[in-house]
C-alpha positions, 0 to 999 in steps of 0.5 A: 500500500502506498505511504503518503507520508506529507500525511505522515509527517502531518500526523507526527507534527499533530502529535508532538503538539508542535510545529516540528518538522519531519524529514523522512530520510534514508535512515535506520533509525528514527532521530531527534535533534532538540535544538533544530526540533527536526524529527527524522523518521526512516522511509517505512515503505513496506509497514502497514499503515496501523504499523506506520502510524504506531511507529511515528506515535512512538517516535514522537513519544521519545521525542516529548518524554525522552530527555536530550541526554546521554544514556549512561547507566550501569545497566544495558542498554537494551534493558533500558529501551524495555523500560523507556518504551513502556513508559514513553507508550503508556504517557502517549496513550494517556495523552490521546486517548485514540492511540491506545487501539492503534498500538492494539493493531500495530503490534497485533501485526509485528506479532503476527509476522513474529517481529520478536523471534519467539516463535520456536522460543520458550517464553518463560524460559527466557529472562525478565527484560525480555518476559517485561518487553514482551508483556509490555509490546504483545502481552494482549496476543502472547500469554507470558507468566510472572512469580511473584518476585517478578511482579512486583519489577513489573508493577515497577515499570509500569508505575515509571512516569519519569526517565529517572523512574525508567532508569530505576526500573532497568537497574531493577530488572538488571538486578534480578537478571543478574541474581538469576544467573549468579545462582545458575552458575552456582548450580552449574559449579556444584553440579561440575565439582559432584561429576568429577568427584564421582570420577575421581572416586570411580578411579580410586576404587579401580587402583585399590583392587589392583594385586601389589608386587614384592622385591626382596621382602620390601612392600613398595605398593603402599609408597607408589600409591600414594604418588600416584594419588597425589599426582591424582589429586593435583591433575583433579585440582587443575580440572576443577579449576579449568571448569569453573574458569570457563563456567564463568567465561561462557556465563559472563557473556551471556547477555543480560539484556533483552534480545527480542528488543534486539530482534525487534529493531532488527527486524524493522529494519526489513520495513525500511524501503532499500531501493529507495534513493532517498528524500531531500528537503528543499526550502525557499531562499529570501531574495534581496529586492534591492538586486532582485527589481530593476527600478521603475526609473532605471527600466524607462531610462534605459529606453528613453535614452535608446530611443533618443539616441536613436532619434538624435541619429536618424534620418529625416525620413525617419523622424516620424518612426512612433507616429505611427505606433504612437497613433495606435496606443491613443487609438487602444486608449479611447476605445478602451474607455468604456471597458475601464468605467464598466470595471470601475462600475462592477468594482464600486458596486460589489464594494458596496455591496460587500459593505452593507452586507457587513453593516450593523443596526441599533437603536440610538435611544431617541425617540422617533416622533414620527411613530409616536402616534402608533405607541398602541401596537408598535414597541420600536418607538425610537431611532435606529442608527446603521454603521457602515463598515469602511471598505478594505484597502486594497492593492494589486501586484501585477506580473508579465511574462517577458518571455520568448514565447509571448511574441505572438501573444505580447500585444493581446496581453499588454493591451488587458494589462493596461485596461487594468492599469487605468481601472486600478489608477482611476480606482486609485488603488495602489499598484505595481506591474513588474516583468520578469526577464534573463536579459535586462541585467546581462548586458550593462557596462559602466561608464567605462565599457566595462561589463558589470559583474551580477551580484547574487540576490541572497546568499546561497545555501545548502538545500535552498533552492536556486534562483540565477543572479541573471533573472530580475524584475522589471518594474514598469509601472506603479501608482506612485508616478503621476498620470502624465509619467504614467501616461508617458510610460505606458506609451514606452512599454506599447512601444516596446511591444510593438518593436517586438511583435511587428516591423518598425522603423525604429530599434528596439532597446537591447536589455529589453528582449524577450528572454526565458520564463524565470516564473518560478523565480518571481513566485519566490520573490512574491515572498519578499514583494507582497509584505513590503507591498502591504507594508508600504500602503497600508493595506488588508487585501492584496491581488497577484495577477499573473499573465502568462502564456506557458510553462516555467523553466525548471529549477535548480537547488543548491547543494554543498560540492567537494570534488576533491579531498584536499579542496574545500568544499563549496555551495553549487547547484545541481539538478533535483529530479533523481530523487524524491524532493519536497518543499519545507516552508519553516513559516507554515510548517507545510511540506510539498512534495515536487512533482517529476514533471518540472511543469507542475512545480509552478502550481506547488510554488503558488499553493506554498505562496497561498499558505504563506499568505492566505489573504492574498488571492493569486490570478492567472490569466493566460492567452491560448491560441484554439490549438493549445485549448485542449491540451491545457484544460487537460493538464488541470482538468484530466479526461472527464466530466470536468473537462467536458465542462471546461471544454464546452465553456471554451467553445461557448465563451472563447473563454474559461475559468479553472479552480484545480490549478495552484492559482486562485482562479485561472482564466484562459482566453482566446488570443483570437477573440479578445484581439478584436476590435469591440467598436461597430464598424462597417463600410458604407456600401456594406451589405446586410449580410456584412452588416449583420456580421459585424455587429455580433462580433462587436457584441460577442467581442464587448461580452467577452470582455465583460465577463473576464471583467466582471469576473476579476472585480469578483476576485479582488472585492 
């Protein structure tokens, strides 16, 4: 059975009442460091889930009631595990009071599958720790007897509360342990020593019936008997002696400890999953905005000095270069009026609306002398006062895909970009518009050619992941400049745009091309942006919007590198797709597991970022060609009934919401439909076939546009 073990490491936080965090690593045995409060659990693949969750419970119990010390007893160890157990298990059932049936089951298995390796064993036979580790862990399944004597270091480790009482018990149990086998070496003695006497008297016996020899008269048998006797009874000393040397020798090193907690840790072991390659735990690095954003001045004057060089250096006939260009950004400015005021409209109402929705009444205590005349059948005779609660402060933070791709998109999405721009300026609610690009920081030189050397956004660590010193925001817009600055930078951005996306006579600023899609970079910016952004304008409600046309880049983590012995080792980068990786948030306690496709790692970033800040709502709106419709609702919607709705509101709207991804809410719209323009125009000489033709599509272009409108004023009321 599959492990979640996000859920896993849940469970333990849960129990230790605390916001540990959980590592599982490829480790034999569970850890924990008080200091850093990280618990390491190994990877229990092969356990039940009962056996799971009885193994973490008791993980976590150690780490509650097991102080952060070094066990030095004068007992063994193992006899002391027996002990601590019991008391660790007895406290955590006390605590919750559920635990006590998931210690039943769990146990009940390792029983079962002979964890203790008793099954060809005698349990009476064997000593007092094992009898109490066994009585303690399986005594429900596993009939063991007690004397008397033994009851009563059983009662002992049963009353234990404290380590100190733990330790106490493990000396007792060591004790009795050790009288027990004091006397089965004494036994073993006593027994030897009769063997041999019984030989010894065997062998006299034999020499007294042997006939005795003459020589001259003399009688020599009574003078070689005793020799021989004495030299008897010295080899039966030394035979003695050698025994009882190695009754000691082989008893001594019997262990006194348990052998079934042992063969119990032994056995867990076999629960370990072996051919996994293990987990790694990264976590989001704290970047320096001041690196990190390229100011709104420092991006406009970098292309207000392009552009007048290259006016200074132009021809005559191309003087006229933005006229053009400049022409169709007042054009898209007017006609996009309309839209702007009906999202003002949506946005006051709804702000309204939310207001009164939260409004209070009471009486004031004055009399009304309007209803004094009904005093016969009316009670409420005075004046009533609503309280109407100030709407929340509100902010948007913008995000722009300046990538590669976008060109075939850059203009449709520029062009909803900015009918949010003015409906947030005429709003006056506060705003920043960034885009994120590898290229604005690459080619800088100072003021003597020479090329600037990137400065890293935070300090690199182990286990963080990498964000590149080339990747930056660029802030182009943001509601501290005034209308006219405003004004004179929305036409630099259009200009930009156009350079990009058609032919043009004039150049397009180097440090302003389409690059790659550093997404993921920005969302871990967000993290720095959206409290300060909070901060800087006092506000209780802030919307990101994202738009963007695909994928992220996928990322790399730092990790410590040491390539050779004698060199000191330093922080690198490395891929992280050969192995299970998750995403620790110290601020939430929460934990992700990446996914292998490096596309989806977008959508984990964005739910950390949500967790981080649940007051912010995250907006994506995507452009999508007709190709590309299908693949992208099944990517969060898969092949089913959600997807046929997806799919049907596609082909119905030319547009479409989705809730499944990481974002809030996440629109995709037709990159053909909202190009187009929404004004009634036809030709004089038209017909009414033509006529008939442009009209829907102006009200088809006008309703789509009102209801992506309609829908963002939902998000961020």
């Amino acid at each position: 059975m599959s492990i979640n073990l996000e859920i896993k490491g849940q469970l333990a936080k849960l129990l230790a009442t605390e916001d540990l965090i959980v590592e599982h690593q490829k480790v034999e045995t569970a850890m924990f460091n008080v200091q850093s409060r990280v618990l390491t659990l190994p990877i229990w693949k092969k356990a039940s889930n009962e056996v799971y969750d009885m193994l973490i419970a008791h993980e976590v119990g150690h780490a509650l009631f097991t102080p952060n010390e070094d066990w030095e007893s004068d007992v063994p160890k193992s006899i002391l595990n027996v002990t601590e157990d019991a008391r660790i298990e007895k406290l955590m059932k006390r605590k919750y009071p559920g635990l006590p049936k998931t210690f039943y089951r769990g146990y009940n298995y390792l029983s079962d599958e002979d964890f203790f390796c008793i099954e060809d064993e005698d349990v009476d036979e064997m000593n007092l720790a094992d009898k109490i580790n066994l009585y303690f862990k399986i005594g429900s399944f596993t009939k063991i007897n007690f004397t008397d004597e033994e009851n009563e270091i059983v009662k002992i480790v049963s009353n234990a509360e404290t380590f100190q009482d733990a330790q106490d018990a493990a000396r007792a149990i060591y004790k009795y342990c050790k009288s027990q086998k004091d006397e089965r070496v004494k036994e073993q003695k006593m027994s030897s020593k009769k063997s041999k006497e019984d030989e010894e008297f065997e062998s006299n016996s034999q020499s007294s019936s042997h006939s005795s020899s003459d020589f001259g008269g003399f009688d020599q048998s009574d003078n070689v008997d005793g020799e021989e006797e004495e030299e008897t009874q010295e080899q039966g000393s030394n035979y003695s002696d050698d025994i009882d040397e190695n009754l000691d020798g082989i008893v001594g090193d019997m262990d006194l400890g348990s052998k079934t907690d042992s063969n119990l840790r032994e056995k867990l072991k076999n629960l370990i999953d072996k051919q996994s390659t293990g987990t790694s735990y990264v976590e989001i690095p704290k970047v320096n905005l001041d690196t990190f954003i390229n100011s709104n001045s420092e991006v406009h004057g970098h292309i207000e000095e392009v552009f007048t060089n290259f006016l200074n250096d132009c021809e005559d006939r191309e003087k006229d270069a933005f006229e053009y260009v400049d022409s169709q950004y007042c054009e898209f400015r007017n006609s996009s009026k309309k839209e702007v005021s009906f999202l003002m409209k949506e946005f006051e109402c709804k702000k309204s609306a939310s207001a009164y929705s939260r409004a209070t009444t009471s009486r004031t205590g004055i009399l009304n002398t309007s209803k004094l005349h009904t005093y016969k059948y009316n009670e409420d005779l005075f004046k009533k006062v609503t309280i109407i609660p100030e709407g929340k402060n509100h902010g948007l933070i913008f995000i722009l895909d300046w990538s590669g791709s976008m060109g075939e998109y850059l203009k449709d999405t520029i062009e909803q970009l900015y009918k949010l721009v003015w409906f947030c300026s005429k709003s006056n609610i506060p705003f920043n518009v960034y885009a994120f690009t590898g290229e604005f920081n690459v080619l800088t030189y100072d003021d003597d050619g020479v090329a600037n050397i990137l400065q890293e956004h935070y300090i690199p660590k182990d286990g963080q992941l990498s964000v590149s010193k080339r990747v930056s925001l660029m802030e182009f817009f943001n509601s501290d400049c005034s209308t006219k600055d405003l004004e004179k930078q929305m036409l630099n951005i259009w200009r930009c745009v156009y350079a990009i996306t058609r032919w043009v006579k004039y150049i397009l600023p180097h440090r302003m091309c389409l690059s790659g899609t550093p997404l993921n970079e920005s969302v871990i910016a967000l993290h720095q942006i959206i409290p300060a952004f909070k901060k800087k304008y006092n506000l209780e409600k802030v919307n990101c919007v994202i738009l963007t046309d695909g994928e992220a880049n996928a990322l790399l983590k730092h990790s410590t590198v040491q390539r050779d012995p004698l060199d000191e080792p330093y922080v690198g980068v490395r891929r992280m797709w050969y192995r299970t990786h998750y995403l620790r948030n110290r601020k939430t306690g929460n934990v992700h597991e990446l996914p292998e496709d490096w596309s989806k790692l977008t959508d984990v970033l964005l739910k950390d970022l949500g967790e981080t800040f649940p007051n912010v709502n995250t907006i994506g709106i995507r452009i999508i060609c007709s190709r590309d419709a299908n693949t992208f609702i099944h990517r969060y919607c898969g092949y089913g009934d959600e997807f046929d709705k997806v799919s049907k509101e596609w082909r119905k709207e030319r547009c479409f919401q989705i809730t499944s991804s990481g974002y809030d809410k996440y629109f995709g719209l037709s990159s053909a439909d909202i190009s187009q323009d929404s004004s009634f125009s036809v030709k004089s000489d038209a017909t009414k076939t033509q006529i008939k033709s442009a009209f829907i599509k102006s009200l088809r272009t006008k309703k789509l546009n009102k209801k992506i409108l309609g829908s963002f004023v939902d998000l961020i009321v």
